[in-house]
N, C-alpha and C positions, 0 to 999 in steps of 0.2 A: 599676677597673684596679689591678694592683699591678705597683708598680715595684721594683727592683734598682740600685743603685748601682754605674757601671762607670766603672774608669778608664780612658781611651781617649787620654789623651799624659802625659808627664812631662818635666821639665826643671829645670837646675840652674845655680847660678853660683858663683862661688869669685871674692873680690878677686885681684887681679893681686900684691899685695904677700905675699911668704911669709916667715917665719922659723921658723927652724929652731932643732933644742933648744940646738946649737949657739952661736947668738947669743942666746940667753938666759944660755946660762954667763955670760957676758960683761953680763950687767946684772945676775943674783939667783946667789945660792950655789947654783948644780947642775950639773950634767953630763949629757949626752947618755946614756951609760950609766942615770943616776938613773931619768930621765925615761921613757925606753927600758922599763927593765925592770919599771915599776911602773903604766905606763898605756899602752905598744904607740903612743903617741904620737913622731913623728919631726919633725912640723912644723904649722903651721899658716897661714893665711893671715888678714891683718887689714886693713880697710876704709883705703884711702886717707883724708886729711884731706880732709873734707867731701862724704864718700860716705855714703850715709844707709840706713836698713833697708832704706827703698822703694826705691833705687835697686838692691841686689843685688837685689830679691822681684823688682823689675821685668823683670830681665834673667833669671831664671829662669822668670816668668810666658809670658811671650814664646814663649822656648823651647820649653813645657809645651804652646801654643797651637798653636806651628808640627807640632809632634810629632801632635797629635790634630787637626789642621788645620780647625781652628773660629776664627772672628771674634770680634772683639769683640761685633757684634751678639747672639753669640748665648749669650754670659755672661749671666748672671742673678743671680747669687750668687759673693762673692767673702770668705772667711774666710780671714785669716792669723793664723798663731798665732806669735807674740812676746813675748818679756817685753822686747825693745828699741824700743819705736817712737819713731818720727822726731821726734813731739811726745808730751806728756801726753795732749793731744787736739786734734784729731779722729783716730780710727784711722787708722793706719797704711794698714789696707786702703779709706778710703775717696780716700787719694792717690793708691794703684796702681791703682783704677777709675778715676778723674778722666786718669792718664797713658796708661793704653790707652785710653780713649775709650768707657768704658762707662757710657751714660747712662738705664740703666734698672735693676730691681732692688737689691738691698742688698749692704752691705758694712760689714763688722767684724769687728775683731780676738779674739780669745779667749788669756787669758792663763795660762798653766797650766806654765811654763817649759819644761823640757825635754820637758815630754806634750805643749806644745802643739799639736804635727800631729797627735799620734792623739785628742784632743779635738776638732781641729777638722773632724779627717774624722768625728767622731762627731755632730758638729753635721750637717754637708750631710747626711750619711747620713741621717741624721730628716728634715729638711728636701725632701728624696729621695722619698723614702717616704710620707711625709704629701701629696705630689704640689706641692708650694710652690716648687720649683727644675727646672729642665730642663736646665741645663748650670752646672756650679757650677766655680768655681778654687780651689782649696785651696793655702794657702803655707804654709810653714815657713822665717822668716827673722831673722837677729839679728846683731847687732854686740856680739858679749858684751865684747870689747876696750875696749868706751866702759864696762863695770865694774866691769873689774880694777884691785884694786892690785897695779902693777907692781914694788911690793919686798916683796910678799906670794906665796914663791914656791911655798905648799902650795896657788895657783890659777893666778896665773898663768902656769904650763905647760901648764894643761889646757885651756882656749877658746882659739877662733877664731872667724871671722865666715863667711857663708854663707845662700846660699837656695836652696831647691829646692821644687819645684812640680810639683802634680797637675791637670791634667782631670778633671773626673765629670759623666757623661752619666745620665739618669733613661732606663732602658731596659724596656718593659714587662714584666713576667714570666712568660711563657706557660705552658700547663698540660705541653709539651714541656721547657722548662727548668726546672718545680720540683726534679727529682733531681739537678743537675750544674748547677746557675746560676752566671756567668762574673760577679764584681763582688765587692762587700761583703760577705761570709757574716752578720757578728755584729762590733760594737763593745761594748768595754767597758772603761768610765771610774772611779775612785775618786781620794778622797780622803782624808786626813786630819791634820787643825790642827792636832793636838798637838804634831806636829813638825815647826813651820814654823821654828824657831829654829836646825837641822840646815844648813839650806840657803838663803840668804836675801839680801838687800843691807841693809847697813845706815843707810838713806835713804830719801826716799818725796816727794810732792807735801806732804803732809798732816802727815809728822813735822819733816824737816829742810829740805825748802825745794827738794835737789839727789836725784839718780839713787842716790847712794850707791855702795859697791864690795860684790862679791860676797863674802861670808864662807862659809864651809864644815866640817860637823864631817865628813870623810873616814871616819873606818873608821867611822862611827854609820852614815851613808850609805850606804855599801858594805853592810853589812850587812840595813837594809831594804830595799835595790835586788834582792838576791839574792831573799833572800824572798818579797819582793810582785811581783816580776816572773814568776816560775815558779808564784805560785800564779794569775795575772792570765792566762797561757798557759793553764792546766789550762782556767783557768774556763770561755775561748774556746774550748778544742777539747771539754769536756764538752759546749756547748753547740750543738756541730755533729754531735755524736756520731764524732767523730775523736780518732786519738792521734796522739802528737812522731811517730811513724813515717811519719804522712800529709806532713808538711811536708814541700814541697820545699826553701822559701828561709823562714829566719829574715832577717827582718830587726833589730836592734836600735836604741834607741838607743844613738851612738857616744860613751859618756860614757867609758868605760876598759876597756881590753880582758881584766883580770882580771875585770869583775862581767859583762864578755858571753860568758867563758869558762867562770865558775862556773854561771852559769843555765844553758848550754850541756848543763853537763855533768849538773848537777840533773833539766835534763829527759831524759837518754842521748842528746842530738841530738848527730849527728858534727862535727868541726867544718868539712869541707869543705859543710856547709848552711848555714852562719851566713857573713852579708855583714858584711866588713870594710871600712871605710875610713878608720878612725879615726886608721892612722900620718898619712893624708896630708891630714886637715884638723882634729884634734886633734875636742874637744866644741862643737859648734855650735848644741848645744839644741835648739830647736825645727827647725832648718833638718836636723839628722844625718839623720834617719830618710826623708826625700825625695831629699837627698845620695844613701846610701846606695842607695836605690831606683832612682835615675835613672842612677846609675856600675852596676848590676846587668845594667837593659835595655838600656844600650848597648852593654854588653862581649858581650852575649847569652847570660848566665847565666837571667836571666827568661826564661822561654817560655809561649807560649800554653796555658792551661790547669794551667800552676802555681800550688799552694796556697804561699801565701803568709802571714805570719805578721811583723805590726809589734809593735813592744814599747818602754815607755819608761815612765821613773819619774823626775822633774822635782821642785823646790821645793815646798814645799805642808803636806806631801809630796803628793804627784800622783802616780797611775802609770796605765797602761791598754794596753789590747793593740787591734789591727784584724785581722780575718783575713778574706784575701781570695784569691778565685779570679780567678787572673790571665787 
């Protein structure tokens, strides 16, 4: 038998707490205008004291569950992708299996910062496919807030905290569906170390003992973001034998709205195809691109049978695309 990977719910959470570029004037040297015109950023939301990864992944999981209306019973596989989790170890995702009540199959985390969701949909997808999962959760969740420096103000305007969450069902794939199959089309993942010093925290278990704060080289990053994300698009629709014309919904990740308006424009995709949400929960990392997806289907811009198109380029460097028939 061959199987297809379909997502069959989604869900999301955003902390209760927001601030706005506004109240940051008021603690780092900028202005709302700054902020505004250089990342499409208006605000962000940040994790209560003693709110934890698993607790927003959890309130998104939920969601994602009630949405494709499956049990816990019938989870089998649970990947979240985070560069935040709750502890060093045990994964993050193997708390949010122990909180819903899932006591069979595996669970673990996949860190890959802001790719993390489309690595970790790249993981179930195999997983899928090799026939090893039947119903898998996929998360995208972080608390980027626990590491920022807050008088370091070329980052701290840009994160926020957030989770969002997918279903994926293993659906057979019949000799009726190989032309037009509804799920995963093609995943595809890269990396490269050479430029891990771009994008990074400066701290570790192993170097300094703490989490450390996020550092960032801005236009170096903007620069490979543009590049390796439009060439990471091509590679996906080469390999489906589609062009930017087939897409209905760009999804991106929501790191800044000039590098999601430059690849936009690289590929000729108009911009009323590309999903925005970045004014209203800033870069969320690995949680943007589920965010994103899950503000899409409820507004009822998604619709059944839309090609779909994820994208995200994270620390590492790390980038990768998902294309999926909705």
């Amino acid at each position: 038998m061959t199987f297809i990977s379909r997502i069959v719910g989604s869900g999301s959470y955003l902390p209760e707490k927001v601030v706005t570029n506004d109240d940051l004037s008021k603690k780092v040297e900028t202005t709302d205008e700054w902020i505004t015109s250089r990342t499409g950023i208006k605000r962000r939301h940040i994790a209560a004291e003693g709110e934890t990864t698993s607790d927003l992944a959890l309130k998104a999981a939920r969601k994602a569950m009630q949405d494709a209306g499956v049990s816990a019973d019938e989870i089998d596989l649970i990947v979240v992708g985070t560069t935040t989790p709750d502890r060093t170890f045990p994964a993050t995702a193997v708390t949010i299996q122990a909180k819903l009540g899932v006591i069979h199959g595996a669970a673990f985390d996949v860190q890959a910062v802001c790719s993390g969701f489309v690595y970790a949909m790249s993981v179930v997808d195999g997983f899928i496919k090799a026939g090893q999962a039947k119903t898998a959760l996929v998360i995208g969740a972080e608390t980027m807030s626990r590491l920022l420096d807050w008088e370091d103000r070329a980052t701290c305007v840009l994160f926020g905290d957030g989770a969002g969450a997918v279903v994926i069902k293993a659906v057979e794939l019949k000799n009726g569906m190989k032309n037009h199959p509804h799920g995963i089309l093609s995943t595809h993942i890269h990396s490269d170390g050479r430029y891990e010093e771009l994008l990074y925290t400066d701290g570790g278990p192993s170097s300094t003992g703490d989490a450390g704060h996020l550092r960032m080289e801005g236009k170096e990053v903007f620069k490979h973001a543009v590049t390796n994300l439009a060439e990471v698009v091509v590679e996906a629709l080469e390999k489906n034998g589609l062009s930017a014309s087939d897409i209905d919904w760009l999804v991106p990740h929501q790191a800044n709205k000039r590098i999601i308006d430059s690849t936009a424009k690289k590929l000729k995709m108009p911009r009323e195809k590309v999903i925005l949400t970045i004014e209203d929960h800033a870069n969320t990392s690995a949680a943007s691109i589920p965010l994103a997806l899950d503000a899409a289907r409820r507004d009822g811009r998604i619709k059944d049978g839309d090609l779909i198109l994820m994208e995200a380029m994270g620390g590492g460097l790390t980038w990768g695309a998902v294309l999926v028939r909705w």
